[in-house]
N, C-alpha and C positions, 0 to 999 in steps of 0.2 A: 394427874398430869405429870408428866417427866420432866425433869428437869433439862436447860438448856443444852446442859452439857450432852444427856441422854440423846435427845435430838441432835444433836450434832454427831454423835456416834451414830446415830441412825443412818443419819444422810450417809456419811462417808462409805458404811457397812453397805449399802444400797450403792454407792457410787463403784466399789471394789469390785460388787458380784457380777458387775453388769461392764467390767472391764474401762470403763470409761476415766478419763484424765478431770481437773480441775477444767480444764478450758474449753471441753467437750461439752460438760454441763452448762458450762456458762454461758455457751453458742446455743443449745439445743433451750436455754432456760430464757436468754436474755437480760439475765443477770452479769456481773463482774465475776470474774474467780476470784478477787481478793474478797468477796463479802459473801460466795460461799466458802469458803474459807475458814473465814470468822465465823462463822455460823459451825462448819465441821469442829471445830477446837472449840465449840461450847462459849465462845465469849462474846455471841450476839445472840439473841433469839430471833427466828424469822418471823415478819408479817406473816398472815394469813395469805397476802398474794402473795410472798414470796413462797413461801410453802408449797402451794398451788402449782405455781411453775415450776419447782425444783421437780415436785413431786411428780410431773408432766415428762420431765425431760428426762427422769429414770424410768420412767415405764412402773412407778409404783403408785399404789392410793396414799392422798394426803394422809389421812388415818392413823397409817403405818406406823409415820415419826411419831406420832401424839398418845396414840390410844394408851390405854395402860395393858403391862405384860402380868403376867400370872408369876410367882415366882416357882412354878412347875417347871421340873427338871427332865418331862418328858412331854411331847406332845402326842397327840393323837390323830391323825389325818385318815378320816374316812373315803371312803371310795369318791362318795357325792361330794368333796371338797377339794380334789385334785383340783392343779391347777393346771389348765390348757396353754401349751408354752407354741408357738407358731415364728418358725423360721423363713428368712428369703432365701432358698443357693444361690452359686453362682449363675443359674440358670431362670433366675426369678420363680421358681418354682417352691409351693410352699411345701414345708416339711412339718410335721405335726408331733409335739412331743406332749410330756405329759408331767407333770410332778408328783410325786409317788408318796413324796414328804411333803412337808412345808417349808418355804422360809421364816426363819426365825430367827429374831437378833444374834442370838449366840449362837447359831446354827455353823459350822464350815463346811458339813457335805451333805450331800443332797442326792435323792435316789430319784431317775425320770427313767422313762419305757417311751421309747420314740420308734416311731414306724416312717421307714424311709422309702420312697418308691424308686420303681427301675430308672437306672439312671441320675437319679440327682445327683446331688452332690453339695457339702457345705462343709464346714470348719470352725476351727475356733483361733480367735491371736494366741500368743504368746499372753501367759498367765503364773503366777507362782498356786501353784497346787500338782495335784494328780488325777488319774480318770480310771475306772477299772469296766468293760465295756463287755457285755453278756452279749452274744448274737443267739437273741431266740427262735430265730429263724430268717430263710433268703443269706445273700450272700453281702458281704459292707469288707470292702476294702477302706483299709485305715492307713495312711502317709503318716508318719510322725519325723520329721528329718528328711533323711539319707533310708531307713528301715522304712517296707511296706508289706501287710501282709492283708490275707483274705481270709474273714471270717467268715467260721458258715456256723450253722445249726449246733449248738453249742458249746463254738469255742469262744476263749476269753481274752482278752487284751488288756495290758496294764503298764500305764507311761505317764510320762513330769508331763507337765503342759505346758513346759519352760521353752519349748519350740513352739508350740501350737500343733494344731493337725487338721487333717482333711480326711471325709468321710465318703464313696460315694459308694452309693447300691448299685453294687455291678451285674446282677442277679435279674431273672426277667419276671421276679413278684416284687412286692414291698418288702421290705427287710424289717423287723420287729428284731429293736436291740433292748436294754438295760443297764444303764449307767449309774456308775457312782460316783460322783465326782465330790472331792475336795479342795476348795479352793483357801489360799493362805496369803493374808495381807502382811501389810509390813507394819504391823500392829499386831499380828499374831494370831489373827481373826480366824 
């Protein structure tokens, strides 16, 4: 079992990747932000409900914080254990991506293959990290700012996520991209 403090690096590392604030979780959890809080900085341990909900309101399995880590310094992610990532745009239309990697405590970047269809369109906030973005085919206009360009069939893009950006398939197929994204906490994550 890990220790409190482990768990509390859990949550927060879970709270970071998913862009979310103390007070986001707390609305989405029904908890205080002061007592997950206390729980991030290791100086509470959570109930089993309170785990429950936290673990609800980040879109991850209870498990996650508790189970125990391998001290392997590399993982292995098979085809059959990708993880199905399902976005809304701004047109409530769903986008479908995929995890390539795993998430992993110590992980900061992560490889997904998402196929975009004609027309959508989605984004991401403002984040500390970077994104480097394969168009493996179709057409994916990318906004980052003031700069916008159009990717086709294998060119590359690579930008801060210190603005955010906007994605849409302008293209009249599904667009099949490949990201890699690193994202960077203020913990150094």
């Amino acid at each position: 079992m890990p220790t409190k403090e482990e768990v509390g690096r859990r949550v927060k590392l879970a709270r970071f990747r998913r862009d979310m604030t103390l007070k986001e979780v707390a609305v989405r959890s029904g908890m205080s932000a002061t007592h997950i809080s206390e729980i991030e900085r290791g100086r509470t341990s959570p109930t089993i409900g309170a785990l429950e909900r936290i673990s609800k309101a980040l879109g991850e399995r209870p498990a996650h914080f508790v189970e125990e880590t391998t001290s392997s310094l590399a993982v292995l992610t098979r085809r059959s254990e990708r993880e199905k990532i399902y976005i809304c745009d701004s047109h409530e239309q769903v986008i479908e991506t995929e995890g390539l990697t795993q998430s992993v405590p110590w992980t900061m970047t992560r490889i997904f293959k998402g196929i975009t269809k004609p027309g959508a369109t989605t984004g991401r906030s403002p984040a500390l990290g970077e994104i480097i973005v394969l168009c493996v085919s179709g057409m994916l206009r990318f906004t980052v700012g003031d700069f916008s360009a159009v990717l086709r069939d294998g060119d590359t893009i690579q930008f801060s996520l210190t603005s955010g950006f906007e994605l849409e398939n302008v293209g009249d197929e599904p667009a099949e991209s490949i990201s890699v994204t690193t994202l960077v906490t203020h913990n150094g994550w």
